[in-house]
C-alpha positions as CSV (number, residue, x, y, z in Angstrom):
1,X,0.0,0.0,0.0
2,X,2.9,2.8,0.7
3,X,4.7,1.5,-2.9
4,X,1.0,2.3,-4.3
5,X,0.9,5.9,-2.3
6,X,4.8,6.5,-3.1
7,X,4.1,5.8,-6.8
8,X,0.7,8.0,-7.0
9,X,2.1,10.7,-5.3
10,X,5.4,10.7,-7.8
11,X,2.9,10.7,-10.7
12,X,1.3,13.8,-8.9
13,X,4.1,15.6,-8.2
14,X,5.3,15.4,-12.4
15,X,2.1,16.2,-13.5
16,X,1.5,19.3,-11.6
17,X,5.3,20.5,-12.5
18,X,4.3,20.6,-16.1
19,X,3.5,23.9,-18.1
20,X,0.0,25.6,-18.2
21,X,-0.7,24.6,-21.7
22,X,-1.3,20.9,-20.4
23,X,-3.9,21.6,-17.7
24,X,-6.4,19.1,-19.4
25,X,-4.1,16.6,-20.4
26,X,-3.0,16.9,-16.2
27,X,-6.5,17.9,-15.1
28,X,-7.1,13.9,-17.1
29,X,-4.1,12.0,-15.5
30,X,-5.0,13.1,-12.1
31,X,-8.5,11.9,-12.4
32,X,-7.4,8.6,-13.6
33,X,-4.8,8.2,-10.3
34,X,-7.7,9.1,-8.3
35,X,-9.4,6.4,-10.7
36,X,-6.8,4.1,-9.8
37,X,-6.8,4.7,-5.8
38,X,-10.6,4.3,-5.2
39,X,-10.8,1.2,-7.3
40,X,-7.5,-0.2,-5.3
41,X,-8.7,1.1,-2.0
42,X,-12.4,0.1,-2.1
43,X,-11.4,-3.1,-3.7
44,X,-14.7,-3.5,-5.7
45,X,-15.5,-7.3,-7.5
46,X,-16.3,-7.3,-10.7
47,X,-19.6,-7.7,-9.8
48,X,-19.5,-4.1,-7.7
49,X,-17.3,-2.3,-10.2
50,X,-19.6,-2.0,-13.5
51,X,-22.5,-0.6,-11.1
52,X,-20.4,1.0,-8.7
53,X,-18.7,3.7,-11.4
54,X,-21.8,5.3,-13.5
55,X,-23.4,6.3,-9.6
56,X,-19.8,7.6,-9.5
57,X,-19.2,9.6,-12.1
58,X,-22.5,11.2,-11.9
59,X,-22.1,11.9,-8.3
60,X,-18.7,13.3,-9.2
61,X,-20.2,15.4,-12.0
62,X,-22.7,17.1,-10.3
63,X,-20.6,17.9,-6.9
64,X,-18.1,19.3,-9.3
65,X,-20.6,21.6,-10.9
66,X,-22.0,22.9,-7.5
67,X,-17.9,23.3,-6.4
68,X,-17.7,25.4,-9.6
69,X,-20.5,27.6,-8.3
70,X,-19.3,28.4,-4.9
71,X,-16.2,29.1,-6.3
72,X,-17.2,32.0,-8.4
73,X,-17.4,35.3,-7.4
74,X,-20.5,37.3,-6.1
75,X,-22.3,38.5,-8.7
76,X,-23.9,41.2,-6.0
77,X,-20.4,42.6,-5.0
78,X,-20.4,44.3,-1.8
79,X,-23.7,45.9,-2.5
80,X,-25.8,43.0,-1.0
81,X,-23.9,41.0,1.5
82,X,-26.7,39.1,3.2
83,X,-27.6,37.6,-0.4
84,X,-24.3,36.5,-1.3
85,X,-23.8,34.9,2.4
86,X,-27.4,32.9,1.9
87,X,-26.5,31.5,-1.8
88,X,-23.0,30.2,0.0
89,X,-25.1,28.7,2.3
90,X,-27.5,27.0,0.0
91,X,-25.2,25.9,-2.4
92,X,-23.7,24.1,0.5
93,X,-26.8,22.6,1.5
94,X,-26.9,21.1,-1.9
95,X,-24.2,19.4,-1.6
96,X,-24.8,18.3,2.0
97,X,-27.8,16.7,0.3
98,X,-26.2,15.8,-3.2
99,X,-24.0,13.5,-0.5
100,X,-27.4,12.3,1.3
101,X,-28.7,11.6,-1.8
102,X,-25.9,9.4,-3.4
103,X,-25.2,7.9,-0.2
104,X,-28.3,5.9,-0.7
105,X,-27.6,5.0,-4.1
106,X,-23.8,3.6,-3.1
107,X,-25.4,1.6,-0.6
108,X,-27.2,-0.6,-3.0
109,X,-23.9,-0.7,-4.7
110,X,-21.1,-1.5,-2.3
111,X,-20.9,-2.3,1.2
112,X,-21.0,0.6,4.2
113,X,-17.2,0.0,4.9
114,X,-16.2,0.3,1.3
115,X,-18.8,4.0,1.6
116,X,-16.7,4.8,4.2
117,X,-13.3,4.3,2.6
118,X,-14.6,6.1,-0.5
119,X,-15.1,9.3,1.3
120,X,-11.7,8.6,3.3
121,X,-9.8,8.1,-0.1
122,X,-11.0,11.0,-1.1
123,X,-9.8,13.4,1.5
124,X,-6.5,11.6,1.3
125,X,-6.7,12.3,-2.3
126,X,-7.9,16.0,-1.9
127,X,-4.8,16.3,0.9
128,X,-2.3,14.4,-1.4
129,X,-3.2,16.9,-4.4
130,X,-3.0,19.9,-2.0
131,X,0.6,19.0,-0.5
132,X,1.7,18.9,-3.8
133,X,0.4,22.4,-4.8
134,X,1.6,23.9,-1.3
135,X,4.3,22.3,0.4
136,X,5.4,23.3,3.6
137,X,8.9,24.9,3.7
């Protein structure tokens, strides 16, 4: 398991070295590591694995596109405050509830362990990426 974590986090650390121009070409790799960790962590059968990754990438899909709208800027500047602060707050919701949602669908998937480990690979993941990015003097 730490060859499999040394290795990964090699890959990572060439692919986010690399020049601007390749952000999709990296943006691709990195999803196929994390690809490569969830199906190695979770170990799914190939029973789980064909039902398992549709729910997934769906589930990945949307959380990415609510991500992509907290992320933006306030379209009411400074002007209204109050409204900015509640769409934060419901965008958040949805994906508190996005999470609900595909919880229930996993489950009829895999096993509550291997939901467990899912969400804990991809924290490790998430941290793994960041280190990279930022590392600490």
């Amino acid at each position: 398991m730490k060859r499999i974590l040394f290795l990964l986090a090699c890959c990572l650390g060439l692919l986010l070295s690399r020049p601007a121009a390749a952000q999709d070409q990296d943006r691709q790799k990195i999803e196929s590591a994390k690809i490569g960790l969830i199906t190695n962590r979770l170990n799914l059968t190939t029973d789980q694995a064909p039902r398992f990754w549709p729910i997934y990438n769906e589930y990945n899909e949307r959380r990415k596109e609510i991500t992509r709208q907290l992320r933006r800027p306030s379209k009411t500047g400074s002007n209204d405050a109050l409204e900015d602060i509640n769409e934060s707050v419901e965008l958040k919701q949805k994906l508190v509830d996005l999470d609900k949602e595909y919880n229930g669908k996993f489950l009829k998937v895999i096993t509550a362990q291997q939901l467990q480990e899912l969400h804990n690979t991809e924290r490790m993941f998430n941290k793994m990426l960041i280190d990279r990015l930022h590392p600490q003097n």
